[in-house]
N, C-alpha and C positions, 0 to 999 in steps of 0.2 A: 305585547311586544316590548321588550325590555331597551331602553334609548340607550346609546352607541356612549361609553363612558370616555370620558377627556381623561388624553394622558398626561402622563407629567408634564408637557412640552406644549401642552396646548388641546386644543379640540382635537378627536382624531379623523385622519384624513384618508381616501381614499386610497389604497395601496396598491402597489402594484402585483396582476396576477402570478407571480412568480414566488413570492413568499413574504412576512413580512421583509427578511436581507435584501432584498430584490432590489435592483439599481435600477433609473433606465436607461438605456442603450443608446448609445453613441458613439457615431462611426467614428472609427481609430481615422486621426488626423496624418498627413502626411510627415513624419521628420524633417525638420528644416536643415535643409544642405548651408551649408556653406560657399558663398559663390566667389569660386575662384576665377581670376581670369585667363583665358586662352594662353598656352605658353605659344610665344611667336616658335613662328617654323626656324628651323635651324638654318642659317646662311649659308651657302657653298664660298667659302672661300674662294679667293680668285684666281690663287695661283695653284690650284689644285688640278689644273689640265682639262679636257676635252675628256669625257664620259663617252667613250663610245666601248665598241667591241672590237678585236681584233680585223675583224673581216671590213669593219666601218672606216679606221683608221688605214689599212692599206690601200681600200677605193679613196680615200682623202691626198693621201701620200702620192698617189696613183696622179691624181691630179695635178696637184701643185709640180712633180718630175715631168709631167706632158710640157706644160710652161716652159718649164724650165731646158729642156729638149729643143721645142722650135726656137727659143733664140742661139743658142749653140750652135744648130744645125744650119740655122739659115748664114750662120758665119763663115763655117767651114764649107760648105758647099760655094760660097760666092769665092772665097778662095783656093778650095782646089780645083773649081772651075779656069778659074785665072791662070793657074801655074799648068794645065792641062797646055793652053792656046801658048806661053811663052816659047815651047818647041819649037813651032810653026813660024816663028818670025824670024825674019832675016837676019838680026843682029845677031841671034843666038846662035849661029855659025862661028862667029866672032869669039865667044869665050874663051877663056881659057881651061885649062884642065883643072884648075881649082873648083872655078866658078859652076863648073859643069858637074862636077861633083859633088860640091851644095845644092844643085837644082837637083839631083837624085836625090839626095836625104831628104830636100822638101819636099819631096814629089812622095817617097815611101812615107813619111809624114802623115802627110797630108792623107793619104789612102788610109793608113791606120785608125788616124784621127776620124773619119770618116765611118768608117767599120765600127769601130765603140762606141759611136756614138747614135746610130741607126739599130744598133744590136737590141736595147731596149724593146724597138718594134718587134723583133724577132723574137725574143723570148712572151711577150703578149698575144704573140699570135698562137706561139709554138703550144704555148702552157692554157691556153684560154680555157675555161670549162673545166679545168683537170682539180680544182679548190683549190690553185698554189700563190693564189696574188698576196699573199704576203713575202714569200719567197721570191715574185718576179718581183715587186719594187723593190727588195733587197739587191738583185742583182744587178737591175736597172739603175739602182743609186750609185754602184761600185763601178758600174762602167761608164754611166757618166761622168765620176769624178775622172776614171782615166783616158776619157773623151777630152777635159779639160786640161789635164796635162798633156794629153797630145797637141793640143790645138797650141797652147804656152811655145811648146816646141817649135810647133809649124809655122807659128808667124814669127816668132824670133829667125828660123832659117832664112824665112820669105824674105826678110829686113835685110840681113846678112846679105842674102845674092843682091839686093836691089843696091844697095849701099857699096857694097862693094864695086858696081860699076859707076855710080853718082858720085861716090866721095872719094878722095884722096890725100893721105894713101891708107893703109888699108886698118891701118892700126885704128883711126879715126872710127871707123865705121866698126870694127869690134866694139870700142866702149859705146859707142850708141848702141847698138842692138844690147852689148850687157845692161846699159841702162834700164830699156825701155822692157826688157825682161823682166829686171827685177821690179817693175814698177809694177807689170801685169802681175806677177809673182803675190807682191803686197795686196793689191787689191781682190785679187781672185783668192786668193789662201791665206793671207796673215791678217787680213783685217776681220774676216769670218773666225777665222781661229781663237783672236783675241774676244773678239765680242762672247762667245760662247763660253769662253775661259770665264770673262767677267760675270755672266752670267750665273754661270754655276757658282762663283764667289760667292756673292751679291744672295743669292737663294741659302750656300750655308750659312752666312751668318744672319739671316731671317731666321731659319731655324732653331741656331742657334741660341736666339734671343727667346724665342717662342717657347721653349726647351728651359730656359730658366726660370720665365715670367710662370709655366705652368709651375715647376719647383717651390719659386718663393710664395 
């Protein structure tokens, strides 16, 4: 038996059964990633409004108009209540033909005022179930606003007949009812008006700025 000859490199060594090229095998290691960090979640903006759907936002709508409904309602009902019973009293014989025909205007008023502002109910009950609640809060917004100019009217007339038998003479109690008009007038329309004015400002030139800062 002839002994196993040393190769160049040294004694020779056991080989492996695949040839002498033959490697051995070793499992392929995983690639090393790169460990990036989580990108944070994107912020919602704040002034970017309520996320809802259409049908979400008129049950919402829906709501806030009921609010806003029983205090109105509970106004004008204690006062066309009131101008109801002034018939019935004694002194109101006593008028004059003026005064008696300011208590019609308040009296028709007041009925009106009354009507537009109950109508809401009426179109919720009329329309319920049919998919139109977008459409009834639209219309229930529209007649409440002209719920509230009736009302505007009906207490200014109210002031008018009462004053005009309280004060004297009669010029007096005009400028007080204009007064006290334009005062509901401001508070009820012009100070809402303006805020919203401001608002929508106030938002373009947010935008505005937002609008550049992405530019530069």
């Amino acid at each position: 038996m002839t002994p196993p000859v040393p190769g160049p490199d040294g004694p020779d060594e056991p080989r492996a059964p695949g040839g002498a090229d033959a490697t051995p095998c070793h499992p392929a290691e995983p690639p090393a990633t790169p460990c990036h960090p989580a990108a944070p979640p994107a912020e919602r903006p704040r002034d970017a409004g309520r996320r809802e759907t259409r049908e979400e936002r008129a049950d919402r709508k829906w709501a806030d108009l009921l609010q806003e409904l029983r205090v109105a309602q509970t106004g004008v009902q204690i006062l066309f209540g009131f101008l109801l019973t002034v018939v019935f009293q004694q002194r109101f014989t006593t008028l004059s033909a003026t005064d008696r025909t300011i208590y019609v205007v308040t009296v028709v008023l007041g009925a009106a005022t009354t009507g537009a502002l109950v109508a809401p109910v009426s179109f919720h009950r009329l329309l319920s179930g049919q998919r139109l609640k977008p459409e009834t809060v639209r219309w229930a917004g529209r007649l409440t606003l002209v719920g509230l100019v009736g009302l505007l009217a009906t207490m200014a007339s109210s002031m008018l007949l009462i004053l005009r038998v309280v004060v004297s003479p009669d010029d007096t109690a005009l400028w007080l009812v204009a007064g006290i008009a334009a005062w509901f007038a401001l508070c009820w329309f012009a100070f809402p008006a303006w805020a919203r004015h401001a608002a929508r400002r106030e938002r373009g030139v947010a935008e505005g700025d937002g609008d550049g800062a992405e530019q530069g």
